[in-house]
C-alpha positions in Angstrom: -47.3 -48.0 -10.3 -49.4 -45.6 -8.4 -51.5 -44.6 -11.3 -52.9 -47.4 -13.0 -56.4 -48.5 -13.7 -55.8 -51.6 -12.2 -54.1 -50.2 -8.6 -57.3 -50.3 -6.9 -57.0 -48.1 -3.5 -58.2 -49.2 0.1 -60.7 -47.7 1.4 -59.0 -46.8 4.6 -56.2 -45.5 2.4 -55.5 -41.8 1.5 -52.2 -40.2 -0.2 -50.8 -37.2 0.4 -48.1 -35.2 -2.6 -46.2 -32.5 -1.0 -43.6 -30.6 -2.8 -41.5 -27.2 -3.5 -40.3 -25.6 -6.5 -41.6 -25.6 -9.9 -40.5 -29.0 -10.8 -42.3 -30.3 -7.7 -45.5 -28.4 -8.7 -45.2 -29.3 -12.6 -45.4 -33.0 -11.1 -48.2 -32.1 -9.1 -50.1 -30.8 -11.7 -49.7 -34.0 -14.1 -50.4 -36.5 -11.0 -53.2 -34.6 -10.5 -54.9 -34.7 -14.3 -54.2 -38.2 -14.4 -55.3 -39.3 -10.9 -59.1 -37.1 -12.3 -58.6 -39.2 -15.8 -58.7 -42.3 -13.8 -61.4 -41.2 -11.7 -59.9 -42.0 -8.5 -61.5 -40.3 -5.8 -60.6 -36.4 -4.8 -61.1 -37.0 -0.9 -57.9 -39.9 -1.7 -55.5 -37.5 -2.9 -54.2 -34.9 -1.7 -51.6 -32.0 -2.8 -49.9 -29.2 -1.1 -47.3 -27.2 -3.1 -45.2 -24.3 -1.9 -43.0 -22.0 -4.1 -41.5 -18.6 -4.0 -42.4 -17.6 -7.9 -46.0 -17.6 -9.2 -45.4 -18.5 -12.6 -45.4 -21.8 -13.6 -42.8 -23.7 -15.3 -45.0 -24.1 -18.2 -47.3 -20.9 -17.3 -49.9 -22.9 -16.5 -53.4 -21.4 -15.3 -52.7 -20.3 -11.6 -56.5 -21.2 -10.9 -55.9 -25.0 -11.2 -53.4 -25.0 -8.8 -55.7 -22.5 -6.4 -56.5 -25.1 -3.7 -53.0 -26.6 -3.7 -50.3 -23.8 -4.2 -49.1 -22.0 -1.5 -46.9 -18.9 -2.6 -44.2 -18.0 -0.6 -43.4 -14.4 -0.7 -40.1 -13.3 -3.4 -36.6 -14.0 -1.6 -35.0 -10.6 -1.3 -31.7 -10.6 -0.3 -31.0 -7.0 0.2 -32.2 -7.2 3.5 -29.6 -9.2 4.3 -27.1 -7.0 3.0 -28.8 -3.6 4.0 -29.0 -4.5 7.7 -25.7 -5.6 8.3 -25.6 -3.7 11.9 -28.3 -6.6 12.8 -26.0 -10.0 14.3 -29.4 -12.1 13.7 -29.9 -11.3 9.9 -26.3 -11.3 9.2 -25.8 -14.8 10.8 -28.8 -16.4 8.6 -26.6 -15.9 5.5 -23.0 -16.0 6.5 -23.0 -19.0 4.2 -23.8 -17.6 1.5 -21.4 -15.2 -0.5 -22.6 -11.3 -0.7 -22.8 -10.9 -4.7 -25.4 -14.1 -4.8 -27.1 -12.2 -2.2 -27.0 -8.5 -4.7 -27.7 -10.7 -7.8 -31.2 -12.1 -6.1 -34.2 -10.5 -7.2 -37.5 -13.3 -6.8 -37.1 -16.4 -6.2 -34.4 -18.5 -5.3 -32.5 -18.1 -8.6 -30.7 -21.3 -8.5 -28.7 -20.9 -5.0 -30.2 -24.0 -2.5 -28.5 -22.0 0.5 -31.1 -19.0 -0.3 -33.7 -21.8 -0.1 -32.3 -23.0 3.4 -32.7 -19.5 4.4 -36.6 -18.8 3.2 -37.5 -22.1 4.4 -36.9 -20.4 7.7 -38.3 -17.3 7.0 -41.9 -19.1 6.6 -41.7 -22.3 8.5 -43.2 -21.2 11.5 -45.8 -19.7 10.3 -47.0 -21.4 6.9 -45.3 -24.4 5.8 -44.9 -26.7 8.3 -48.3 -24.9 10.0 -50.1 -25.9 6.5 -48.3 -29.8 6.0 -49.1 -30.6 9.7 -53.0 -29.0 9.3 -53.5 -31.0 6.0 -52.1 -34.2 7.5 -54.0 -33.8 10.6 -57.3 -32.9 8.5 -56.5 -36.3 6.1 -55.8 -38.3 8.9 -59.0 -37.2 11.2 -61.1 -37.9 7.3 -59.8 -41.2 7.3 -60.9 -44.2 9.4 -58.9 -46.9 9.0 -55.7 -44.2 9.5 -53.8 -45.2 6.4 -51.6 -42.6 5.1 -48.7 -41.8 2.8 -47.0 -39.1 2.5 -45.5 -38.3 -0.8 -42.4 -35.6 -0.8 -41.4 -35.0 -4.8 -38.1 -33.1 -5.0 -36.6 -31.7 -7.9 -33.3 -31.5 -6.6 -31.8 -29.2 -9.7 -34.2 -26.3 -8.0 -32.5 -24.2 -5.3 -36.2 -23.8 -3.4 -36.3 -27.8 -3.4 -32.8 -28.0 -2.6 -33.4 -25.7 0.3 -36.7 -26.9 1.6 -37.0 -30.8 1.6 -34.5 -31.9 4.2 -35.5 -29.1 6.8 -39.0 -29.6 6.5 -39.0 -33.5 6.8 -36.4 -33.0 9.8 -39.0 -30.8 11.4 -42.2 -32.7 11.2 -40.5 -35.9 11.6 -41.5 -36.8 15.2 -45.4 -35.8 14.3 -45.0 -38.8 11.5 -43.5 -41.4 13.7 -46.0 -40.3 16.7 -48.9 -40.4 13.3 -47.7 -43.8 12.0 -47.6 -42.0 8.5 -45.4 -43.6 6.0 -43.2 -41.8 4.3 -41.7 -41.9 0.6 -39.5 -39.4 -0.9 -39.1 -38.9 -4.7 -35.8 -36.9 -5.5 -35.0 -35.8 -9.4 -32.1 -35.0 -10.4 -31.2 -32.4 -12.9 -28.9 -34.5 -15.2 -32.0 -36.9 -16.1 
């Protein structure tokens, strides 16, 4: 019911669609066409994607997604396997089993515990860093403080799989302190 020409939004009210995967950014993409078909304003909506495979589902053109799309660097799980003299490393991915961890190459390729893993490989220092900058930027743009946060998961994908529940579980206490609602959209693979 969000996008309808007849949903008018509050003025004080802005929107933010955060998501991982290529499910997640093939949403994004369609919200995003539709919300610019309606003419709703830009500075209302807001997007933030993060993946670990450039291509798109559908190949679209990169450069649409350009001020959204954050691209994680390609999983690659032989460094896992190659240092297996370092305790730290090999602790990260005791859970997952040694021939998912050869078979990787890009990506996530289907395994959510390789998606746990990444998500900690760039939380510090880009996801969480870029969700709590573009919330902090939206909220700062906003006067009357009105904002949703939007998480879309598709929960067939291993980097959505991975991703979601850590990151909300790690900027949970900046949302309560913010008073930002939050909704979370979860699709599953079997329709």
């Amino acid at each position: 019911h969000l996008i309808s020409a007849s949903n008018k939004f509050y003025e004080d009210q802005s929107l933010i669609f955060l998501t991982f995967g290529g499910f997640g950014r093939y949403v994004l993409s369609l919200l995003r066409a539709e919300f610019q078909r309606l003419g709703i304003a830009e500075d209302k909506i807001n997007f933030l994607a993060f993946d670990t495979e450039k291509p798109h589902r559908d190949r679209l053109d990169l450069e649409r997604e350009a001020d959204y799309f954050m691209h994680l660097d390609e999983f690659d799980g032989d460094v896992y396997i190659e240092n297996e003299e370092n305790e730290e490393l090999k602790e990260q991915v005791k859970h997952i089993p040694t021939n998912l961890l050869c078979d990787i190459e890009g990506g996530c390729k289907g395994v959510p515990a390789v998606g746990f893993v990444a998500f900690h490989k760039y939380d510090d220092l880009l996801i969480t860093r870029q969700a709590l900058h573009l919330i902090d930027d939206v909220r700062a743009k906003n006067p009357g403080k009105k904002i949703k946060l939007i998480v879309i998961s598709g929960m067939g994908g291993s980097v959505s799989n991975g991703m979601t529940v850590p990151f909300l579980y790690r900027i949970r206490n900046r949302l309560r302190e913010k008073k930002i609602r939050v909704e979370v959209y979860l699709a599953t693979s079997e329709g």
